[in-house]
N, C-alpha and C positions, 0 to 999 in steps of 0.2 A: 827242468821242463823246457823244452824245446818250445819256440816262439811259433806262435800259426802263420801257416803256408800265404794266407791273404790275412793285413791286417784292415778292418773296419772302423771308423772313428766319422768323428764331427768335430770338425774347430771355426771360429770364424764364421758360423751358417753353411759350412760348407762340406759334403759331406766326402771324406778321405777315403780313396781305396790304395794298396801300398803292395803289390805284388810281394811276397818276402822270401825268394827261393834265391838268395843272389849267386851263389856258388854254381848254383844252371841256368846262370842268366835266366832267373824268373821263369822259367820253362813251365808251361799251365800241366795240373791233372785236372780228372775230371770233380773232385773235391774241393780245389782253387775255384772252377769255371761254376759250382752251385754255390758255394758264398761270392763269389762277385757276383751272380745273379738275384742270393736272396738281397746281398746290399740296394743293388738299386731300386730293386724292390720297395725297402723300405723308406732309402732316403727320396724316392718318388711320391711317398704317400704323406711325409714327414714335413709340413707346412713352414718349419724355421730351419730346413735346408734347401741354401737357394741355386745348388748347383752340387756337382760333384766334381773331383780332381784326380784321377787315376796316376800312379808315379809307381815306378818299381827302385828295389835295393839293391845299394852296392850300386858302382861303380863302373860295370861291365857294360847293363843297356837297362831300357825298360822290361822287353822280353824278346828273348830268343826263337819261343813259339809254343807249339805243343812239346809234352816230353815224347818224343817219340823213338826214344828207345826202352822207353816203360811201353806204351802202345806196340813195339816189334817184339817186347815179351808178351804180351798179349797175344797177338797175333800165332806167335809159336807157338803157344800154348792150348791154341784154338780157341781162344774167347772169343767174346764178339764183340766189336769195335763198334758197334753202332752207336751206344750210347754216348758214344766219347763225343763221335761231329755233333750227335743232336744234340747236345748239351754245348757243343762249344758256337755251333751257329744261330743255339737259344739267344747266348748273350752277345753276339754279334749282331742280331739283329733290335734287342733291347738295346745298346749303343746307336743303331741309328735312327731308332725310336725313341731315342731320349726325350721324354717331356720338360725338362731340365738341361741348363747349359750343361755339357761334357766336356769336360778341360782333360786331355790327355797331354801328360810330359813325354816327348818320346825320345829322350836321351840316349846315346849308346845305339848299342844293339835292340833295333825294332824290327823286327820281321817275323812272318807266318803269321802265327797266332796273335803274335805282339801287334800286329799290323789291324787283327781283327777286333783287336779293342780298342784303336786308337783311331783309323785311319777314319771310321766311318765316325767318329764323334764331330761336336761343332765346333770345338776350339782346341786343334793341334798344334802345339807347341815342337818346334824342332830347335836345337843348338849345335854349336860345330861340331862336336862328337856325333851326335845322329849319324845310323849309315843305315837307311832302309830294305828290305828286300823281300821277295818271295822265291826263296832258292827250292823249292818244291823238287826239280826234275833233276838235280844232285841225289836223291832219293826214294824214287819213283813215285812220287806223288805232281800233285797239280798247285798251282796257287788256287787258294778256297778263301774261304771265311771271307766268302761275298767282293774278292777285290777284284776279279776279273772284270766287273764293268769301267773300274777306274782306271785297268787298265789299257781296255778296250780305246777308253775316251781319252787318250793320250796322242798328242800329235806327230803326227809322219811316222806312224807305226814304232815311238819310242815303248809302248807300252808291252807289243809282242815282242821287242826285244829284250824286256825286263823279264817277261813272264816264263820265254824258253831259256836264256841264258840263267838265269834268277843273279842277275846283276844288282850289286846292293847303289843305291844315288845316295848322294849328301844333303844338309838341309837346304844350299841353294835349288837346287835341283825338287827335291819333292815336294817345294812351295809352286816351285814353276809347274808342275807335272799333277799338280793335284792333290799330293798325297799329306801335305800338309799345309798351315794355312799363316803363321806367324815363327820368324828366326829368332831366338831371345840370343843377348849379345852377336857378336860379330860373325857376320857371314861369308861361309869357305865360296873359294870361287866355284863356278860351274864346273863340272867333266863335262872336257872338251870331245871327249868320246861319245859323248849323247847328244851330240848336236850335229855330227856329221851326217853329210846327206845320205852315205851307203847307209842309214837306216833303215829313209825310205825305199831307196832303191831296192833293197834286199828283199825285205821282209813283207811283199805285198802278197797276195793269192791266199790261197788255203793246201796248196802243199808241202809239209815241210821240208821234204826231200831235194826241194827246187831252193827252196829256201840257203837251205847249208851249201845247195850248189852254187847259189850265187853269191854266198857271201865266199866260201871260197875261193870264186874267181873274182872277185873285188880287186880293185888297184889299189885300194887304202887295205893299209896292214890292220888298221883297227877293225873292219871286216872277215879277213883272214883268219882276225886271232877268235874273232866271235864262232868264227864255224868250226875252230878248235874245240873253245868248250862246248859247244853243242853235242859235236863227235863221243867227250866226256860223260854226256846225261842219255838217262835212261831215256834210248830208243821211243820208246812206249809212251812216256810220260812228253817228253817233247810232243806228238804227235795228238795226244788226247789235248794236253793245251792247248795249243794250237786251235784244236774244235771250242773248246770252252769258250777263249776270247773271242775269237769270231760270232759264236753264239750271245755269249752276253751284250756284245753292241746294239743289239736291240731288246735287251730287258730296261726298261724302267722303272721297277719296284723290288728293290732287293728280297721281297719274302719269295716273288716270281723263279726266282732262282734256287730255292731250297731243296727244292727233289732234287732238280739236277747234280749241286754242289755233291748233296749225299749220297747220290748212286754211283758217283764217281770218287769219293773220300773212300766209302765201303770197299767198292771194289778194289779198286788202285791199292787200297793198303793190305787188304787179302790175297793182293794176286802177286806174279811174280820177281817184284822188282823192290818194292818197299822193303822185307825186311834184309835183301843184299844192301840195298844203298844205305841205310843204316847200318848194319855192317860196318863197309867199304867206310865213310863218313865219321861215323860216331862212337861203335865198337872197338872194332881192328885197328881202324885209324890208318888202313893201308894204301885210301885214297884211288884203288884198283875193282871198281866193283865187276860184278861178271852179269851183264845185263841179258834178258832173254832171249832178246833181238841184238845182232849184231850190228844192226844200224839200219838210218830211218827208211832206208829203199825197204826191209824187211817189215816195216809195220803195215798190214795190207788196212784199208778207208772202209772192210768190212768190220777187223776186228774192233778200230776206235772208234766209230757207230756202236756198236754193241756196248762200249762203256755206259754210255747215256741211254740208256734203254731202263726204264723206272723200276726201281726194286720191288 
């Protein structure tokens, strides 16, 4: 018998959830995302559990994210994806409605999904190995699971640089930046990459196109190499982020955000870019994907409007 995908416990008054996919980095399905939700469920109602601890297996990270080259069979397949977000932004948002302290460990590999069970809890844990991110637009998707406010509220526009590029930080760094909130042992130095001022300079306005233009003409080659990878991600997906973070600077209630997240999850993952960059990424492995749009002068301010338009 094979061990379950989430394992549930209590030790200590304290109630354990233990990601257990370690071989895919923890990677959620939608059967992982309804026992971590019925768990908290219960150790919320359960009077001698006085907190919860969330930790994933193995060695690799906490979690990698969603499976989503299980969700790009889907997808081919003609399922429908809905129920995947609305189950995965159920318990994202049951994490920041914790009535209960939430101890996330977020060791390793934490990004996407992994981001959305941990980031929004009260007490994140990060150590050297942590490397965070939401690399979303490597495969035409967006950063979701509610982190575009945090990283909206990052300073001198380090957080639009995280969100288009999906640049992973260390635990110095996502203590300073918000995203986590205590180093357990010793702490790596900062990237000196995310302190430079072509951050701000680059990355202000709302169009992206101007954006890669100027960080291309940057005098700092850490600039240069940003509008490299940008070049690399999906056209599309750049440009609907871009609208996201902008737009979530003024949400203040993360449930505020739920249509939006999910008309743009739906879509983005049905449409034409998701199941290439998965592909290119995760499939092939050929690191070549073939995007719709040749690039971001092609994304016209009609089409990505039209993303956010309520399903």
């Amino acid at each position: 018998m094979s061990e379950p995908e989430v394992l549930v416990g209590t030790s200590g008054g304290i109630g354990r959830i233990r990601l257990n996919r370690p071989r895919q980095i923890n990677a959620l399905t939608v059967p992982m995302m309804h026992t971590i939700a019925a768990a908290l469920d219960d150790f919320a109602a359960d009077d001698g559990v006085s907190g919860v601890e969330l930790t994933g297996a193995g060695d690799r990270g906490l979690c990698a994210g969603a499976d989503v080259r299980a969700l790009r069979e889907l997808v081919l397949a003609g399922g429908d994806v809905r129920e995947f977000f609305e189950t995965e932004y159920g318990v994202n948002l049951q994490v920041a409605g914790y009535p209960k302290p939430y101890r996330a460990v977020m060791t390793g590999v934490t990004m996407g999904g992994g981001l959305g069970l941990s980031a929004h809890g009260s007490e994140r844990i990060v150590d050297a190995t942590s490397r965070l991110a939401m690399p979303e637009t490597q495969i035409g998707l967006f950063p979701d699971v509610f982190i575009s406010p945090l990283l909206a509220r990052m300073p001198g526009e380090v957080g639009t640089h995280l969100a288009l590029t999906g640049a992973s930080v260390n635990a110095t760094d996502a203590v300073r930046l918000g995203l986590a909130d205590e180093i357990a042992g010793p702490a790596p130095e900062p990237d000196a990459g995310l302190t430079g001022g072509w951050i701000a300079d680059c990355y202000t306005g709302d169009d992206p196109a101007e954006i890669i233009g100027r960080l291309a003409g940057h005098a700092d080659p850490a600039a240069r190499a940003a509008a490299a990878e940008l070049r690399s991600r999906s056209p599309l997906s750049v440009a609907v982020t871009l609208e996201a973070v902008r737009r979530a600077a003024g949400i203040s209630q993360l449930p505020d955000l739920f249509a939006q997240e999910l008309a743009l999850a739906v879509r983005l993952a049905t449409g034409p870019d998701f199941a290439e960059g998965v592909r290119a990424q995760l499939v092939d492995r050929d690191r070549r994907p073939r995007w719709s749009h040749t690039g971001l002068e092609d994304v016209s301010r009609a089409e990505v409007l039209s993303y956010f338009d309520p399903l």
